[in-house]
C-alpha positions in Angstrom: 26.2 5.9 -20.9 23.2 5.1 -18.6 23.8 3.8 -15.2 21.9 2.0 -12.4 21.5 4.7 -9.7 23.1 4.3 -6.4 21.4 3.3 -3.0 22.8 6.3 -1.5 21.8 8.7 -3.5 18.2 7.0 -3.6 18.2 6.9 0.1 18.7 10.2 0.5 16.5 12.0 -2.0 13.9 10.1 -3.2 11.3 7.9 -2.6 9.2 9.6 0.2 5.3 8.3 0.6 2.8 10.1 2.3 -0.5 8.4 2.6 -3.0 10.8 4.7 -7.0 9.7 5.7 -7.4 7.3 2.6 -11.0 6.2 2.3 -11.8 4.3 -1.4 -15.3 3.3 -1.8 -17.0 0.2 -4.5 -20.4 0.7 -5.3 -21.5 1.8 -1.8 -19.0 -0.5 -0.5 -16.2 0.8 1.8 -13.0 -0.8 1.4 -10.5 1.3 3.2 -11.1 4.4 5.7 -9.1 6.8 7.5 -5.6 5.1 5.9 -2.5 7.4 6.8 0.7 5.8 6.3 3.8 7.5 6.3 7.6 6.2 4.4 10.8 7.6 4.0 12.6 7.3 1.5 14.5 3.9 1.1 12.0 2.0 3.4 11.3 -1.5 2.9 7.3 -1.5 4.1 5.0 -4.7 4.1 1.4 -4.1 4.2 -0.1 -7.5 6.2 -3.6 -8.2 6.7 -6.4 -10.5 6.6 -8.1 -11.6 3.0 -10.0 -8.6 1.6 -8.7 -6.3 4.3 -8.1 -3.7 1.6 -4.3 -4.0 0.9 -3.9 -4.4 -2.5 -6.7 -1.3 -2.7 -4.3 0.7 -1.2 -1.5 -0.3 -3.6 -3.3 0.5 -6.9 -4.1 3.7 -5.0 -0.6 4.7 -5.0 -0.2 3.6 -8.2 -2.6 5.9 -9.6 -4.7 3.2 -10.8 -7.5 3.7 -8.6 -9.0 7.4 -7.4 -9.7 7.8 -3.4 -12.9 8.9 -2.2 -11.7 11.5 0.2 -7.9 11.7 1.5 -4.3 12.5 -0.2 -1.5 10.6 -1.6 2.0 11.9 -2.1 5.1 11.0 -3.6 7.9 13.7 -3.3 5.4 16.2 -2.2 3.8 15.6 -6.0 0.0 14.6 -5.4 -0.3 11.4 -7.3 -3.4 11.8 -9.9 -2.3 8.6 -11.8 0.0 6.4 -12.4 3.9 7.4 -12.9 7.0 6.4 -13.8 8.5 7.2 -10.1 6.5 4.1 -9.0 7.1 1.2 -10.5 3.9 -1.6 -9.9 5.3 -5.4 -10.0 2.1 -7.7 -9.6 1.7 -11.6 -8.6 1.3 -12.8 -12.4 3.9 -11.1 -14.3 2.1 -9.8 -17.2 4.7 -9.7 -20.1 4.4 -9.1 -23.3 4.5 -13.0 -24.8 5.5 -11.6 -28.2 8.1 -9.9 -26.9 11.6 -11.2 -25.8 12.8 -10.9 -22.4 15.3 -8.2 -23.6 12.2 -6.0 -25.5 10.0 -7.0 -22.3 12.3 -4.8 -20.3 13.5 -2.3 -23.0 9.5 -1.8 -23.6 9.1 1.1 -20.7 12.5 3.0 -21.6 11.6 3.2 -25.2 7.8 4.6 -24.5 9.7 7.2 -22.7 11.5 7.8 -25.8 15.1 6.4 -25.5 16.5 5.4 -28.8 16.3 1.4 -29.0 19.9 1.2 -28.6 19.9 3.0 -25.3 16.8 1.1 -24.2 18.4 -2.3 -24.9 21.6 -1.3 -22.8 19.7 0.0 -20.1 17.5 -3.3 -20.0 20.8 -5.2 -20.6 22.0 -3.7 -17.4 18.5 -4.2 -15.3 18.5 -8.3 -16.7 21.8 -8.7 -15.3 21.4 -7.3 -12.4 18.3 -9.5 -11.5 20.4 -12.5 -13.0 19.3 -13.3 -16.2 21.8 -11.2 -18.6 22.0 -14.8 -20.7 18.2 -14.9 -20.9 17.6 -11.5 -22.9 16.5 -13.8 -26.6 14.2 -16.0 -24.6 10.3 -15.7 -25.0 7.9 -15.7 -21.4 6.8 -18.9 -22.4 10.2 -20.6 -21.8 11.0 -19.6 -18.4 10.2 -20.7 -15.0 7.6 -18.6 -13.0 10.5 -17.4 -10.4 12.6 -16.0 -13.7 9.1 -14.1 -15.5 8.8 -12.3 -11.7 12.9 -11.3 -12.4 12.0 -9.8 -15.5 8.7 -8.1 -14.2 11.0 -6.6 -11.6 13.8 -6.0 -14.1 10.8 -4.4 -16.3 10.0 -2.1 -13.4 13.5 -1.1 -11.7 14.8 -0.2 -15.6 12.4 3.3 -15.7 14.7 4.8 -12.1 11.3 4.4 -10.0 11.9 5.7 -6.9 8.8 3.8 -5.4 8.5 0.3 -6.1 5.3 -1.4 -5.4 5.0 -5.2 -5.4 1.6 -6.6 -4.6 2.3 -10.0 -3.4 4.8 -10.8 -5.8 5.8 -14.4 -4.6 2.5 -15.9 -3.9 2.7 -18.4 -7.0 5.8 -19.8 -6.3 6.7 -22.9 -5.1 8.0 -22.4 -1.0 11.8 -23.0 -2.3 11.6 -20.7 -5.3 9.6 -18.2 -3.5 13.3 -18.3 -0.2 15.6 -17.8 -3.7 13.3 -14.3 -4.6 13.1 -13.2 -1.2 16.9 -13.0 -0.6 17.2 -11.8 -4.5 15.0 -9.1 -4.1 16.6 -8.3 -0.3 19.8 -7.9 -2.7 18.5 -5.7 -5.7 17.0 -3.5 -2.7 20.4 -2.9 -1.3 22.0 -1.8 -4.7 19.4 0.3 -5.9 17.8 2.0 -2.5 13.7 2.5 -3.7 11.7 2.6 -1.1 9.3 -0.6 -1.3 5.7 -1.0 -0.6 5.0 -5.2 -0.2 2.1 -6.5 -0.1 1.8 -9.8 1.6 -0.6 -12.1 3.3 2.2 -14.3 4.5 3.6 -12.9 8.3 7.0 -14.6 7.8 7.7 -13.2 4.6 6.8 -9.9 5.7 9.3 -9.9 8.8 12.2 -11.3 7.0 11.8 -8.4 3.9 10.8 -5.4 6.1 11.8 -2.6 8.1 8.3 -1.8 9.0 5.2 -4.2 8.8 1.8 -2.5 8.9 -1.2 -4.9 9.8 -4.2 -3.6 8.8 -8.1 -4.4 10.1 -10.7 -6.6 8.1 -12.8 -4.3 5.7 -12.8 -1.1 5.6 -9.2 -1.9 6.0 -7.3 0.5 8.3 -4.1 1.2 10.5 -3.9 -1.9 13.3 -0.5 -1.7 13.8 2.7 -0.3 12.6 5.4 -2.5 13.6 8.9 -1.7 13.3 11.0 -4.9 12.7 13.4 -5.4 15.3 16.5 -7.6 13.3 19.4 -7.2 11.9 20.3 -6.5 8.4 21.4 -8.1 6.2 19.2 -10.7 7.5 20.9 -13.5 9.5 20.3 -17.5 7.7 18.8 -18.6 11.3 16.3 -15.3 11.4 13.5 -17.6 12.1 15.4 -18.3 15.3 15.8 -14.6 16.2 13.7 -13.9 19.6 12.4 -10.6 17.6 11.4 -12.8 14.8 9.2 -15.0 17.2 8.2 -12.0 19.3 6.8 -10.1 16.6 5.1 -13.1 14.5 3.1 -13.8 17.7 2.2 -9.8 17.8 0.8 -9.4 14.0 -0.4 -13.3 14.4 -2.6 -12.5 16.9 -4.3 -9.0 15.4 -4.7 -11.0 12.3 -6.5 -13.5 13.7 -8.9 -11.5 15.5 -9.3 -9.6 12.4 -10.2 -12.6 10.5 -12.4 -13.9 13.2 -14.5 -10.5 12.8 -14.9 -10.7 9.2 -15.9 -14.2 9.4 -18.7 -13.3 12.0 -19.8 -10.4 10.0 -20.3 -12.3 7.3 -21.9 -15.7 9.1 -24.2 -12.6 10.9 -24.9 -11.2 7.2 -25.8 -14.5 6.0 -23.3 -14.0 3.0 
């Protein structure tokens, strides 16, 4: 029978990202340089920034889904050349199949890898229950709220064993309530299952209560600010945003980001653009 791997064995032995000198270029433009980033595995990471800053660049990078310019990308030691099925890429629409049930939704990357449709269907069985919505597996995209299509899109990544999970700003849709429910759901599914997590968010709060580390990164070419290890307790306390480290380190990345958006926005008053 197929299981859903343990944190600790996760933890331990896979997930490991080394990001070294990334530069990506678009059409003569630069939109990161010099880039290194280093993750362990199991990390929870937030990449924070202001808008265009290159985050979301730097995702698909490690995806595989776009090529750098000059610099490497590891996962494991493995170069990454494209994308994999050791990183699994959640994005802010969910992009299901709408054909497709939520059970076939999630059974869809198990049986491309060649599982027998039984297996695949218990396996995605397991991941829908896991993320909450084991009594959803007949419904269609169409019927379900936006916080439950972002379950299965998770569900629909988690079910291939990804060591690397990469979410690029996941939550931004939803509504401020639904978008508290996924943060602590997600907080939980991170704690069973152990991948290391790249985030990407434009929203500092968010980023401190998922995180280990937040990385703030300059306006375009995006680069290395600061790399911020978060300072509070896990699992996160209901009153976090009372937290002295909570308040501490929001004024810290609140303040880069500020000055970084205040630079962009001079560039581009200067540039006449």
């Amino acid at each position: 029978m197929t299981s859903i791997p343990s944190q600790r064995s996760l933890r331990v032995t896979k997930g490991r990202i080394a990001i070294e000198r990334l530069e990506i270029r678009f059409a003569g433009h630069t939109a990161v340089t010099d880039f290194s980033l280093q993750a362990d595995p199991g990390e929870f990471i937030c990449l924070l920034g202001p808008s265009g800053c290159g985050k979301s660049t730097v995702l698909n990078s490690v995806a595989g889904f776009v090529a750098p310019d000059r610099g490497r990308i590891a996962v494991d030691g493995h170069p990454v050349a494209g994308p994999g099925p050791e990183r699994g890429m959640v994005f802010q629409q969910h992009s299901l199949f709408p054909w497709k049930t939520v059970l076939d939704n999630v059974a869809f990357g198990p049986r491309m890898q060649g599982r027998s449709r039984a297996d695949a269907a218990e396996l995605a069985r397991q991941y829908l229950d896991l993320v909450g919505l084991g009594s959803s597996a007949d419904r269609y995209p169409a019927t379900l709220s936006g916080g439950m299509a972002q379950r299965v899109g998770i569900a629909r990544a988690l079910v291939n064993h990804p060591s690397v999970l990469l979410m690029d700003e996941p939550f931004g849709a939803l509504d401020a309530q639904t978008r508290t429910i996924m943060q602590e759901s997600l907080l939980r599914l991170w704690g069973q299952t152990g991948n290391t997590v790249l985030f990407v968010t434009h929203d500092i709060d968010e980023a401190l209560i998922l995180a280990d580390r937040v990385v703030v990164m300059s306006a375009a070419p995006g680069r290395v600010l600061l790399d911020l290890r978060v300072e509070l307790p896990r699992p996160r306390p209901e009153d976090v945003f009372a937290h002295p480290a909570f308040a501490g380190h929001k004024r810290q990345c609140l303040k880069l980001i500020r000055q970084e958006s205040q630079r962009a926005f001079d560039f581009a008053d200067g540039a006449g653009i």
